[in-house]
C-alpha positions as CSV (number, residue, x, y, z in Angstrom):
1,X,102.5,93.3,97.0
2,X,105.6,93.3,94.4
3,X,103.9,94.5,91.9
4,X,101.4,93.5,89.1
5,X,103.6,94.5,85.7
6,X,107.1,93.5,85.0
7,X,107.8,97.4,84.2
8,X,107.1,98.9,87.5
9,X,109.2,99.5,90.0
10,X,109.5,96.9,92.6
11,X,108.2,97.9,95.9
12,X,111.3,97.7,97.8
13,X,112.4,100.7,95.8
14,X,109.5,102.7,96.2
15,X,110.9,104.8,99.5
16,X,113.9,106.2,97.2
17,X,111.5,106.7,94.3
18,X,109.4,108.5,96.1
19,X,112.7,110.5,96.8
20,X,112.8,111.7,92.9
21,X,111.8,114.3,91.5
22,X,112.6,113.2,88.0
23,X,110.9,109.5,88.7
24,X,107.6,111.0,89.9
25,X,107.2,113.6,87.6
26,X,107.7,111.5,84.5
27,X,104.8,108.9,85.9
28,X,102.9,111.7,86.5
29,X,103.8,113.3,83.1
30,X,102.9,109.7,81.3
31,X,100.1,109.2,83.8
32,X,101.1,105.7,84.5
33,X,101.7,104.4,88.1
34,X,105.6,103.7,89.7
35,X,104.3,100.2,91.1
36,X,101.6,99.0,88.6
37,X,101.5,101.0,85.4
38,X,98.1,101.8,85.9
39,X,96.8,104.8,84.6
40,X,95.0,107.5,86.3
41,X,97.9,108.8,88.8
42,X,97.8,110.9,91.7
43,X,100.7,113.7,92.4
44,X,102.5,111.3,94.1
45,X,102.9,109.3,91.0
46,X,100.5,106.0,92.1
47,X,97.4,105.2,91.2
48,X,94.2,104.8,93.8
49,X,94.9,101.2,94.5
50,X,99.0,101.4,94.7
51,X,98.6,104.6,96.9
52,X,95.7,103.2,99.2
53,X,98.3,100.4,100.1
54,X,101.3,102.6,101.3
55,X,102.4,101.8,105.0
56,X,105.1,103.5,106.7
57,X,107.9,105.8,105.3
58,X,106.1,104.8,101.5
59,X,102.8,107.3,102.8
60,X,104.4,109.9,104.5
61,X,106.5,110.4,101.4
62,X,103.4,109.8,99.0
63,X,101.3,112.5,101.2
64,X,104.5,115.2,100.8
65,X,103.9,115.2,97.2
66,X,100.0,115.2,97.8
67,X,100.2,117.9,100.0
68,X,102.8,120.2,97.1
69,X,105.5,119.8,99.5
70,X,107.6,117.4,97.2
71,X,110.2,115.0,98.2
């Protein structure tokens, strides 16, 4: 998946997004999703459908912020 809306981030990007604090708080702040603009965000910043395709590098980073651990 790239991504559904032009305004997301594309997915190659996600790993270093995922590495901001300022990126993910601000989708979390806005509730809209880094890859989709989705609403309805988790603390990672994705939304359930973005987040339940995460592979690799993308999850673990996406569970840190789950888990209150941050980037």
């Amino acid at each position: 998946m790239d991504r559904f809306n032009s305004e997301g981030i594309l997915r190659h990007n996600l790993v270093q997004t995922l590495k901001d604090r300022r990126a993910v708080g601000t989708a979390r702040r806005i509730d809209t999703c880094l890859l989709c603009r989705r609403s309805g965000v988790n603390e990672s910043g994705l939304c359930e459908m973005c987040y339940g395709m995460l592979d690799g590098e993308e999850f673990v980073l996406a569970e840190r912020w789950i888990s209150g651990k941050g980037p």
